[in-house]
VOBABA-108554 format. One line per field, with one value per residue (C-alpha): residue number from 1; residue in one letter; x, y, z. Coordinates in Angstrom, 2 decimals. Layout:
% VOBABA-108554
pos c(NUM_...)
code c(a_...)
c1 c(X_...)
c2 c(Y_...)
c3 c(Z_...)
END
This chain:
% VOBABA-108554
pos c(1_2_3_4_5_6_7_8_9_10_11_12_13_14_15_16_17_18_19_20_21_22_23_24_25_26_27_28_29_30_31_32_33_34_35_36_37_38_39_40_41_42_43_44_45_46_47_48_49_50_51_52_53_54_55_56_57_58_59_60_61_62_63_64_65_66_67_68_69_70_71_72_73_74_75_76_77_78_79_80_81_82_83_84_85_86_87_88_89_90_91_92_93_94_95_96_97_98_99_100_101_102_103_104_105_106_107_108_109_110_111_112_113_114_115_116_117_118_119_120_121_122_123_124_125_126_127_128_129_130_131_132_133_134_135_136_137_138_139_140_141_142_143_144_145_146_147_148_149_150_151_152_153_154_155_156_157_158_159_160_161_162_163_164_165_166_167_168_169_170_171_172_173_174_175_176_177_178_179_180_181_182_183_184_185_186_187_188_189_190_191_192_193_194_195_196_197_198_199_200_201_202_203_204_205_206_207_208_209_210_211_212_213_214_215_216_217_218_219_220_221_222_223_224_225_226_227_228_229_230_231_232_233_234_235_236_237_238_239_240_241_242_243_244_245_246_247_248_249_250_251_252_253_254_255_256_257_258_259_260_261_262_263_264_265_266_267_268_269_270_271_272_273_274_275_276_277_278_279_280_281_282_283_284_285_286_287_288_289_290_291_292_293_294_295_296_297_298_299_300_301_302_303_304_305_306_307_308_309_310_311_312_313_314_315_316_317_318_319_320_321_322_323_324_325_326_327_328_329_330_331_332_333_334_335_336_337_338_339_340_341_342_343_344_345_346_347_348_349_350_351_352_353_354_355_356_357_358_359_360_361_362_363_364_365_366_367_368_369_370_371_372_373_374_375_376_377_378_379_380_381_382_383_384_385_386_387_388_389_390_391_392_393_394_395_396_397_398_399_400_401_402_403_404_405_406_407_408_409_410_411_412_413_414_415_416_417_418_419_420_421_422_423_424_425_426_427_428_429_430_431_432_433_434_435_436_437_438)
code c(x_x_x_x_x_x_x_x_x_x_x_x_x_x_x_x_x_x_x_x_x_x_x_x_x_x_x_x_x_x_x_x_x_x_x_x_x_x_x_x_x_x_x_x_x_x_x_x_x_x_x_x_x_x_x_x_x_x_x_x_x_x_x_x_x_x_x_x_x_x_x_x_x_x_x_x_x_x_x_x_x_x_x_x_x_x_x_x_x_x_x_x_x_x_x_x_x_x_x_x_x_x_x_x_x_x_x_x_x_x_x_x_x_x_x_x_x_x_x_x_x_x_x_x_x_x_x_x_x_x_x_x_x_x_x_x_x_x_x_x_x_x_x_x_x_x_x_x_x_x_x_x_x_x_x_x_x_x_x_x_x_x_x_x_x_x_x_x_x_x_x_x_x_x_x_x_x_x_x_x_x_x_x_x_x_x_x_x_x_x_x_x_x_x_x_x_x_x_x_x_x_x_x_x_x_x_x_x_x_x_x_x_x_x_x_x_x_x_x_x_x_x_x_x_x_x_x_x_x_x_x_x_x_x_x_x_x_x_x_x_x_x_x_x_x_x_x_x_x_x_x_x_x_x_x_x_x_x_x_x_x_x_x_x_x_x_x_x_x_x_x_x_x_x_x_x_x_x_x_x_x_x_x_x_x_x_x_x_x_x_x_x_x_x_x_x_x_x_x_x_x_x_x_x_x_x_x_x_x_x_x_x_x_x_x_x_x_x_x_x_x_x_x_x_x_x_x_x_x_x_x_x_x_x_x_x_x_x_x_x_x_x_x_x_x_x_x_x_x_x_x_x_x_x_x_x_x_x_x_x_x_x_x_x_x_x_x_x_x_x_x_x_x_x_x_x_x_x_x_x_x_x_x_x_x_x_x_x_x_x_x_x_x_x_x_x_x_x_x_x_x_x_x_x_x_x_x_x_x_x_x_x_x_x_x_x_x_x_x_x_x_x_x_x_x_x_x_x_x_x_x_x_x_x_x_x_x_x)
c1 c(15.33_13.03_10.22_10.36_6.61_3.76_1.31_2.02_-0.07_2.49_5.54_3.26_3.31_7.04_7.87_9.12_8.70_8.22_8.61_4.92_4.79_6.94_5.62_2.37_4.43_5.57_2.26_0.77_2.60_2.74_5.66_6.21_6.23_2.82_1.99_3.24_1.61_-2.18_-1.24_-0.69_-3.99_-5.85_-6.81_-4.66_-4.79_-2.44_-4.06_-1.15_-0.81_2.61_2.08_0.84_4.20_2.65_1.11_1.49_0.92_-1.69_-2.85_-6.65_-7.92_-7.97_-5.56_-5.28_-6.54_-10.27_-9.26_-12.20_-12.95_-13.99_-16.11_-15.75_-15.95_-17.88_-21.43_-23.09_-25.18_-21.93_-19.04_-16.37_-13.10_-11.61_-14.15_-13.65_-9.83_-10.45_-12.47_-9.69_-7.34_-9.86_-10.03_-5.96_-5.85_-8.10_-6.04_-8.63_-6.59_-8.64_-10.76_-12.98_-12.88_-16.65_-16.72_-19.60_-19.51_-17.36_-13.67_-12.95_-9.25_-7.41_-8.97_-7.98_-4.80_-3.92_-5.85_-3.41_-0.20_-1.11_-2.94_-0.46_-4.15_-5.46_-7.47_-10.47_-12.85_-15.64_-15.38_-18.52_-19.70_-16.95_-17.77_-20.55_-19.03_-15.43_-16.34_-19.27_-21.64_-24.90_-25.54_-27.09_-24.44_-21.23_-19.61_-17.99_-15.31_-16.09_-16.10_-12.42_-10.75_-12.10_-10.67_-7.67_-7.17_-7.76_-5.11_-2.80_-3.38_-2.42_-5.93_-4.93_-8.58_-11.50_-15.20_-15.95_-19.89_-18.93_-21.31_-24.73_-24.87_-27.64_-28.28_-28.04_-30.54_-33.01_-33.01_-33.23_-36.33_-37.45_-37.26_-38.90_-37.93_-39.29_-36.04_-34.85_-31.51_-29.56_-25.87_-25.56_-23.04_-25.19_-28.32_-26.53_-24.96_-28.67_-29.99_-27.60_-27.91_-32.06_-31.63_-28.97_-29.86_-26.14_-24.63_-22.73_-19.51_-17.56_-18.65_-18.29_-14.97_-13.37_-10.00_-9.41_-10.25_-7.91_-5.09_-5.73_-5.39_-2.59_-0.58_-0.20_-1.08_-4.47_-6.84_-9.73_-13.01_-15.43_-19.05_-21.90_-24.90_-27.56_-27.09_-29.89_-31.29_-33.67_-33.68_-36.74_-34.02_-31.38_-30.21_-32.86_-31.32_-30.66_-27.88_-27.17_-26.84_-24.88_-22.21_-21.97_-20.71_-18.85_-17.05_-16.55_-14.92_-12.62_-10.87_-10.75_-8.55_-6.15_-5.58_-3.92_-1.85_-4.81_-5.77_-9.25_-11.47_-15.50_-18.03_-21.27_-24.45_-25.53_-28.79_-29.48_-30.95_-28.44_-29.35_-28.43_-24.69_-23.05_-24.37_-23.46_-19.85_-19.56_-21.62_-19.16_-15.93_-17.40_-18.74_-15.44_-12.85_-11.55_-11.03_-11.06_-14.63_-15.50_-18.78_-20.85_-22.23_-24.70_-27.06_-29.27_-32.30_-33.94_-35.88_-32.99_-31.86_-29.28_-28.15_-27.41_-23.96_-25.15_-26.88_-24.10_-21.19_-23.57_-23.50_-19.94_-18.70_-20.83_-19.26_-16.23_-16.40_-17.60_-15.21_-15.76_-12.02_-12.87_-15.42_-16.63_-17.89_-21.65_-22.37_-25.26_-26.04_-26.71_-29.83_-30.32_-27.62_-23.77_-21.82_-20.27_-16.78_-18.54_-20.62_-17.62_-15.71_-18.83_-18.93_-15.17_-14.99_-18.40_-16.33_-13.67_-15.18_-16.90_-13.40_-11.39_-13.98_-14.08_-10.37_-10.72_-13.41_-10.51_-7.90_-5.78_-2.31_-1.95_-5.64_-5.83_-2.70_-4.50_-7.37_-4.77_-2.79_-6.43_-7.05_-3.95_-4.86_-7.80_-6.71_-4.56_-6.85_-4.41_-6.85_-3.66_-2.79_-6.04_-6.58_-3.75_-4.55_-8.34_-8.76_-9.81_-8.57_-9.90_-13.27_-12.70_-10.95_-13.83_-16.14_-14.21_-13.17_-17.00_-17.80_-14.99_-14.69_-13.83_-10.86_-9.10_-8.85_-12.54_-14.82_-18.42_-20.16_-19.39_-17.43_-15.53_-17.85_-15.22_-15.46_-12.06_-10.92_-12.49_-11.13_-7.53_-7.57_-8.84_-5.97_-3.34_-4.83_-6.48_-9.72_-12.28_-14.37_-17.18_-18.38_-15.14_-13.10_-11.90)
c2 c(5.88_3.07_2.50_-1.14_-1.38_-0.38_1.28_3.49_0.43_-2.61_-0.08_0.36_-3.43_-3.78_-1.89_0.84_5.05_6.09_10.32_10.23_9.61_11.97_14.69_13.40_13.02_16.51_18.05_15.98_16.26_12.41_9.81_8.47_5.09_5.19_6.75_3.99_1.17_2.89_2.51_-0.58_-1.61_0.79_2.82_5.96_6.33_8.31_8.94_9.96_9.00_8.10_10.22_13.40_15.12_18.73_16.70_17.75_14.59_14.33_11.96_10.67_8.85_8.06_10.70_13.20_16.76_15.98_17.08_18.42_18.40_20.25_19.65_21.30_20.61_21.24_20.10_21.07_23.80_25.43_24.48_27.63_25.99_29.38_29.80_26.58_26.71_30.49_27.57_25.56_28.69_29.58_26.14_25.89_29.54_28.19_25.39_22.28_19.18_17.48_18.48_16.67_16.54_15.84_17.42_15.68_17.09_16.61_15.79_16.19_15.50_18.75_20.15_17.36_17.21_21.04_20.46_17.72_19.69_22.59_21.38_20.07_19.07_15.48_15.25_12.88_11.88_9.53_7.74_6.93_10.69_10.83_7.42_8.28_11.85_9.85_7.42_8.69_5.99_6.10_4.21_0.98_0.48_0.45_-2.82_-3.92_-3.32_0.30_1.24_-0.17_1.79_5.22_3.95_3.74_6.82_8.82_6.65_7.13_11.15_11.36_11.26_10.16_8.54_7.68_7.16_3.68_2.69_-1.36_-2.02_-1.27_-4.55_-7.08_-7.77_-4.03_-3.14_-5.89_-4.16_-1.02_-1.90_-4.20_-0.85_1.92_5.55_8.68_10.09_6.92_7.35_10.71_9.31_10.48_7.57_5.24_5.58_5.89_2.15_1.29_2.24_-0.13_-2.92_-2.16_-2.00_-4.90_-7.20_-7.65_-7.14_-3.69_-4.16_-2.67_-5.14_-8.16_-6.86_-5.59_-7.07_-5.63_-2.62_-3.23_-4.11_-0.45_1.12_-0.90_-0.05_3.97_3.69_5.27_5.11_3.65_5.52_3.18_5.32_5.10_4.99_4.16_7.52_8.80_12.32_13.00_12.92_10.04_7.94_7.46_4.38_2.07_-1.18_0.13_2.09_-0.60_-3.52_-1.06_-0.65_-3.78_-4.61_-2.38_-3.70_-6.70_-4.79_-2.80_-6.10_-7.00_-4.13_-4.40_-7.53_-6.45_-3.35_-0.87_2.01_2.94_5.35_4.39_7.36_7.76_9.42_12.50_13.67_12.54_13.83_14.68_12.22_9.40_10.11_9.65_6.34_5.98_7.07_3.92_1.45_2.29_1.98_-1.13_-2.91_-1.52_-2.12_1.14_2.22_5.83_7.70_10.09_12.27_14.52_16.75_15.21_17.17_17.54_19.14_19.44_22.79_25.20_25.24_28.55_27.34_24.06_24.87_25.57_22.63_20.38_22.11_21.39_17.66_17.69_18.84_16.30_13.46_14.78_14.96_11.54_9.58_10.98_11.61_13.43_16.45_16.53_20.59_21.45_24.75_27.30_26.50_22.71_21.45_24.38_25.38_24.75_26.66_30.28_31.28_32.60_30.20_28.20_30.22_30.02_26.25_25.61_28.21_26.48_23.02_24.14_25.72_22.05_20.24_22.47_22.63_18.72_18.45_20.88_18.55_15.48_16.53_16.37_17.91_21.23_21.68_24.51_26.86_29.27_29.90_29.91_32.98_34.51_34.79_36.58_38.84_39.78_39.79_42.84_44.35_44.07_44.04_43.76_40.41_39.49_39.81_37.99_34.94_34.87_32.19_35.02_38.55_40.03_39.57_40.01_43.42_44.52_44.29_45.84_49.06_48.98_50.36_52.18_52.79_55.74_54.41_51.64_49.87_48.76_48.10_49.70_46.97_48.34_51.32_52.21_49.85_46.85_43.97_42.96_47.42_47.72_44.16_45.30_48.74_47.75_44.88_47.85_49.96_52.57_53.89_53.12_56.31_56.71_60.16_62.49_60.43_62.12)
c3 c(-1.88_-2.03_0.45_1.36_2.59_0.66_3.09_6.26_8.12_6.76_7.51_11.15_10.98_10.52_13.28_10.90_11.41_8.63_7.84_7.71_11.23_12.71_10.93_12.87_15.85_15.62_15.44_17.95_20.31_20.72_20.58_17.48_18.26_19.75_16.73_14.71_17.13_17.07_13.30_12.81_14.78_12.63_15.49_13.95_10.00_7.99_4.21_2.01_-1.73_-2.87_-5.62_-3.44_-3.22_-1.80_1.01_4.44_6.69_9.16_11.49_12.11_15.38_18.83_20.84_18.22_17.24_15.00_12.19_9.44_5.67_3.12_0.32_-2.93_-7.01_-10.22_-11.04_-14.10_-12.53_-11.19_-13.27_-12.46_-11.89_-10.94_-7.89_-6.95_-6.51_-4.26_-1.80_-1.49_-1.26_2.01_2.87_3.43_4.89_7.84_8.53_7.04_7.37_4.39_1.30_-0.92_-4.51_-4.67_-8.88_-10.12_-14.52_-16.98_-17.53_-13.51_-13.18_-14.65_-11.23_-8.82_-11.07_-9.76_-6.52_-5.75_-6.82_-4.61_-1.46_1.56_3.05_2.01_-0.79_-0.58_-3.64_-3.91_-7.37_-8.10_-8.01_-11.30_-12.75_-15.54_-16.54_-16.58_-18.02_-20.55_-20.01_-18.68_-15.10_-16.74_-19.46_-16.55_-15.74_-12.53_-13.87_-14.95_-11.50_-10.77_-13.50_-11.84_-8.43_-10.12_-12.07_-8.66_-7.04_-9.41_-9.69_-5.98_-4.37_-0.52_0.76_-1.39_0.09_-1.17_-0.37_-0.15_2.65_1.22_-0.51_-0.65_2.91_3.91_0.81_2.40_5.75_4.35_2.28_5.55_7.84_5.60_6.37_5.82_3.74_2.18_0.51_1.05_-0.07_-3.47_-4.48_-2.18_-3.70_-7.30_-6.05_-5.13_-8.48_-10.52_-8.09_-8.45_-12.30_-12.70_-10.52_-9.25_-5.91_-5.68_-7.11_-4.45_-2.38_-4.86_-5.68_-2.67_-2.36_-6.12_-4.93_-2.13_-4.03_-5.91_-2.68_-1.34_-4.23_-3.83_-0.10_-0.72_2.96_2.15_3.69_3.91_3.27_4.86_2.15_4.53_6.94_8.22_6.34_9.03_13.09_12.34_10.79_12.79_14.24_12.34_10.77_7.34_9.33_11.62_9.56_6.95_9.88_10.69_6.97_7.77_10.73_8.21_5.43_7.95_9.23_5.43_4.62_7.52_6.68_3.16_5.34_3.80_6.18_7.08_8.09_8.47_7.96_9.67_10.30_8.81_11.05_14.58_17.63_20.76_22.77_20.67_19.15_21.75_21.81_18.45_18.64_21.15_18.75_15.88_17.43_19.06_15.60_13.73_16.37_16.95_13.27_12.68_13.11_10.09_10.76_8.23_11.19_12.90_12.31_15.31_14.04_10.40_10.47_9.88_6.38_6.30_9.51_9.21_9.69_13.13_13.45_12.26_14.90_17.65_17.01_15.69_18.78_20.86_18.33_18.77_22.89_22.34_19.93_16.50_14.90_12.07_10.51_7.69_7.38_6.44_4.62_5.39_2.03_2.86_1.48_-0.69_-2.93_-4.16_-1.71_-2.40_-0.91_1.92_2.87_2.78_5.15_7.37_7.10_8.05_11.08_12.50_11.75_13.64_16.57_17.25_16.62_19.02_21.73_21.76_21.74_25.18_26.28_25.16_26.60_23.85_24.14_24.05_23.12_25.65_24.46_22.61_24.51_27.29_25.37_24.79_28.01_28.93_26.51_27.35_30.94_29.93_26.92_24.62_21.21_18.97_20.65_21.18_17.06_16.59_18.50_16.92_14.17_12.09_13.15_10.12_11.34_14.92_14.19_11.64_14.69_17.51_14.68_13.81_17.01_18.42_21.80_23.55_25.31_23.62_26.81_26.94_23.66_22.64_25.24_28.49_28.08_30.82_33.18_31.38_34.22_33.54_33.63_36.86_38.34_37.28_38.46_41.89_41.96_41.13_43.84_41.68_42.37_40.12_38.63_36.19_36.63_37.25_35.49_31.72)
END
């Protein structure tokens, strides 16, 4: 059966639900036709590819669950395709709504090919990471229009929202330089942009040719996610007018899309003290009217590489809490290393922890069920249950059995001095005994 709109925002538009949306509806636990108004005014985005058939739908924005991503792919220091795939394997077990095909080496799109095929998460790529191994050119020698034909091979493979760093264009770069920072440039594709507008002399062709790359994206309903190549890398640089004036471009291009039925999503900063994202959360959906928030982290400190997993759930969760929409997961291996599967695992569980507490904080429907059913179990020390409702029982079990208690009915903590033991047994009229008891 044909489709007769082109984009989940123009069927929005039309006044049309489209099976998208109820699926969205359905997991949401919100009408479907305020899911398909918050649509069409951008405020709710919906990235699925025409061509991603395994795709299970999910929605991004205001009212909804935050949903997180995962990065994976090859680089030329770590090029195994089979390791790779056992991340995204992980990365579906835990229940990540998105991953990232960020492969950087080589012929890239046999893996996003079978990435795509498999994965009912989204699958997000950023194009220029794949533009001088796709198309075997150095930086200096690719046109404008170099940079289109990547765009659309991913589009056409099924990819269902690309990072696209249009707004660090000329004015942004002259702020940037204006405003010096102590890290500089810390998006890979942004400062890779920066180079070729540095070594060119022309403005960066995502910018310059935006409503081509528009038309790409309107054509197999790919989101666009509009990247943020000025983020801060350090707590020193946040909020300075590199970033600013960036997102503010960026407010710009995000009307510019809607306007040709194109979803968006806008990404933002990387590292920034506490007491300034909330602030920030506000100043984005203020400057880019309510269009889906996208956040690597923040990451509120810079002195705990290994951790910054840590670091990142603590300001993903105050994002979150404070309008973010969307994760995208740090690794303890951030800043130092490609990921391994564990540190993967370790990324994504941190990820989620910060997403689910700010859904709590939220109020988002049915936010609280779980923990709800955890409590009851715990309530009546019932480990099996308890295991069961614990985002990973494998690992929750490993630690109780590590230990083993006595008497099943407590763990290796307090024994038989168990606050919530001794609570029930004087609320069934027992008597409560440490020394006689057997």
């Amino acid at each position: 059966m044909m489709r007769d709109y082109s984009t989940q925002m123009e069927a929005a538009k039309k006044g049309i639900i489209t099976p998208e949306m109820k699926v969205v509806s359905e997991k949401e636990y919100v009408d479907a036709e305020k899911i398909r108004e918050k649509t069409a005014a951008g405020e709710i985005c919906i990235p699925a590819n025409i061509n991603h058939k395994s795709l299970s739908p999910e929605g991004i924005g205001g009212g909804l669950r935050t949903k997180i991503n995962v990065n994976l792919g090859i680089s030329g220091d770590a090029k195994d395709y089979d390791l790779e795939m056992q991340k995204v394997d992980m990365s579906i077990k835990f229940g990540a709504e998105a991953i990232m095909d960020l492969s950087n080496y080589g012929k890239t799109n046999t893996f996003r090919r079978e990435l795509i095929a498999k994965s009912p998460a989204m699958i997000g790529t950023v194009p220029m990471y794949d533009a001088i191994g796709y198309l075997e050119k150095d930086l200096l020698d690719i046109k404008a229009e170099d940079f289109l034909k990547v765009v659309r091979a991913h589009a056409e493979e099924g990819v269902d929202f690309m990072t696209i760093h249009a707004g660090i264009n000329r004015r942004a770069v002259e702020a940037f330089r204006r405003d010096r920072r102590k890290m500089n440039i810390v998006s890979r594709g942004g400062s890779l942009l920066f180079a070729w507008m540095s070594m060119t002399g022309n403005e960066n062709p995502f910018y310059e040719y935006y409503d081509e790359v528009l038309d790409i994206l309107r054509e197999f309903d790919v989101t666009i996610s509009l990247g943020d190549a000025l983020r801060p890398g350090c707590i020193d640089d946040s909020t300075d007018a590199g970033q600013i004036s960036e997102l503010i471009e960026l407010g710009a291009l995000t009307e510019r899309a809607w306007a040709k039925d194109v979803q968006v999503m806008v990404e933002g900063p990387g590292h920034m003290a506490m007491n300034e994202i909330a602030a920030n959360m506000q100043l984005q959906k203020r400057i880019c009217h309510n269009a889906p928030f996208y956040v690597l982290g923040p990451l509120v400190t810079d002195i705990f590489p290994g951790y910054d997993h840590i670091t990142s759930a603590i300001g993903g969760a105050i994002a979150a809490a404070s309008g973010a929409d969307f994760l995208c997961y740090v690794t303890p291996a951030e800043h130092l290393r490609l990921p391994d599967l564990n540190d993967v695992k370790e990324g994504i569980i941190a990820s989620k922890i910060a997403a689910h507490a700010a859904d709590i904080a939220k109020g988002v429907p049915h936010a609280r069920d779980k923990d709800s059913e955890m409590a009851a179990a715990r309530h009546a020390v019932d480990w099996d249950e308890m295991f069961k409702i614990a985002v990973d029982p494998d690992k929750a079990k490993a630690y109780f059995e590590s230990t083993p208690p006595a008497d099943r009915h407590t763990c290796s903590m307090c024994g038989k001095m168990c606050a919530v033991r001794t609570t029930n047994m004087i609320l069934e009229g027992k008597e409560v005994k440490f020394c006689t008891e057997k």
